[in-house]
C-alpha positions in Angstrom: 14.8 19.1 -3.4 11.7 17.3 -4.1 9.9 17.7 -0.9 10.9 21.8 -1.2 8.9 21.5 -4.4 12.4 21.5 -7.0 12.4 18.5 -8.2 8.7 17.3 -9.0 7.9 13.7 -9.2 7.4 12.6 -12.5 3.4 12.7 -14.0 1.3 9.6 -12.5 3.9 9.3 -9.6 2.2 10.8 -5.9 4.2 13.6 -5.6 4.3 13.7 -2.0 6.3 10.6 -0.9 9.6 11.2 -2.2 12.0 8.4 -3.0 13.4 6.3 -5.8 15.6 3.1 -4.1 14.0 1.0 -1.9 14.3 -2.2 0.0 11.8 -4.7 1.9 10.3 -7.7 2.5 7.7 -8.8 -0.9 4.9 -9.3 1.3 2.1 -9.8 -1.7 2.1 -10.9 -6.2 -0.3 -9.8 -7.8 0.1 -13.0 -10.5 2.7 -15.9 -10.6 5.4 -14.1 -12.1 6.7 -12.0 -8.5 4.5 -15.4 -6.1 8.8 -16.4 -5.4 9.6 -13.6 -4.2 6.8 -13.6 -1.3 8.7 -13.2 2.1 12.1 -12.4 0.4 14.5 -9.2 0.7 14.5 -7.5 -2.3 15.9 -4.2 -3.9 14.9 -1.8 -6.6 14.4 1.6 -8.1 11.3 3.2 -9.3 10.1 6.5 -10.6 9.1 7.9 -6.6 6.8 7.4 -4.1 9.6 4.6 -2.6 9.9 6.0 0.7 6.5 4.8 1.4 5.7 1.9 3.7 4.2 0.0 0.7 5.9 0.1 -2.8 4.6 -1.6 -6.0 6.7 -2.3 -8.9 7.2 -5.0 -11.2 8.6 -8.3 -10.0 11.8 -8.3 -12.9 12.6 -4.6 -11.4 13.8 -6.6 -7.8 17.1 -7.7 -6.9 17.3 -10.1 -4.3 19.1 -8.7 -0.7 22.3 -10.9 -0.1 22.0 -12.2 3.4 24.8 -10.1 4.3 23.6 -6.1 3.7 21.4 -4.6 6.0 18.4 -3.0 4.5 20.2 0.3 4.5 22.7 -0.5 2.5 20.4 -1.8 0.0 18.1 0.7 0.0 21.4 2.5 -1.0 22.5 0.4 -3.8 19.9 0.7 -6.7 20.6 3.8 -7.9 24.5 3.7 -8.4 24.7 -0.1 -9.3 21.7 0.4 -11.7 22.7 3.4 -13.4 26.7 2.2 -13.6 25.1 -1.2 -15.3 22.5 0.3 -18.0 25.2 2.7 -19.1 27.5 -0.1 -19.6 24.7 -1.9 -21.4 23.8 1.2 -23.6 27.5 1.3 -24.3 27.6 -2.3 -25.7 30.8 -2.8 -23.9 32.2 -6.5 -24.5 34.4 -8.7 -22.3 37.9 -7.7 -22.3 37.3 -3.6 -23.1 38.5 -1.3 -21.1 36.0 1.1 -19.5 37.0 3.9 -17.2 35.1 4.2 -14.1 35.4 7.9 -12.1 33.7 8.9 -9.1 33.7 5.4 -8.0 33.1 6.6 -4.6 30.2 8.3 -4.7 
């Protein structure tokens, strides 16, 4: 939908790479806070433009890749695991509640 011109990119965000997981290999820091993460796997999510061959986002918004996934499948995780764990966070939702999960597979 976004690269038929449907779903725009939000403002600030090139509008024509789409894409909003990613993974890859932190190849640069601007400062000390991401300078750990140089030359590790990481995961994230950000507003577009992550189908690029370059992405630049905050250090706190990567996860690192566990040694087992591939870099598809965590290119395929941000979005789902993200979203499931802010809405539980919005939620307040406290050790031993119940909370229904549907559409777990998808």
């Amino acid at each position: 939908l976004q690269r038929a011109g449907a779903y725009p990119a939000p403002e600030g965000i090139v509008p024509d790479i789409p894409g909003l997981e990613f993974s890859g290999e932190v190849v640069e820091s601007a400062d000390d806070a991401g300078a750990e993460l140089i030359g590790r796997r990481v995961m994230g999510i950000v507003a577009g433009g992550a189908q690029a061959g370059f992405v630049i986002t905050d250090a706190a918004q990567c996860v690192t890749i566990p040694d087992s996934m591939s870099w598809a499948e965590a290119a395929a995780v941000p979005e789902a695991a993200f979203t499931a764990w802010d809405a539980l966070c919005q939620a307040e939702a406290s050790p031993g509640e119940l909370v229904l999960i549907n559409a777990i597979g998808s």
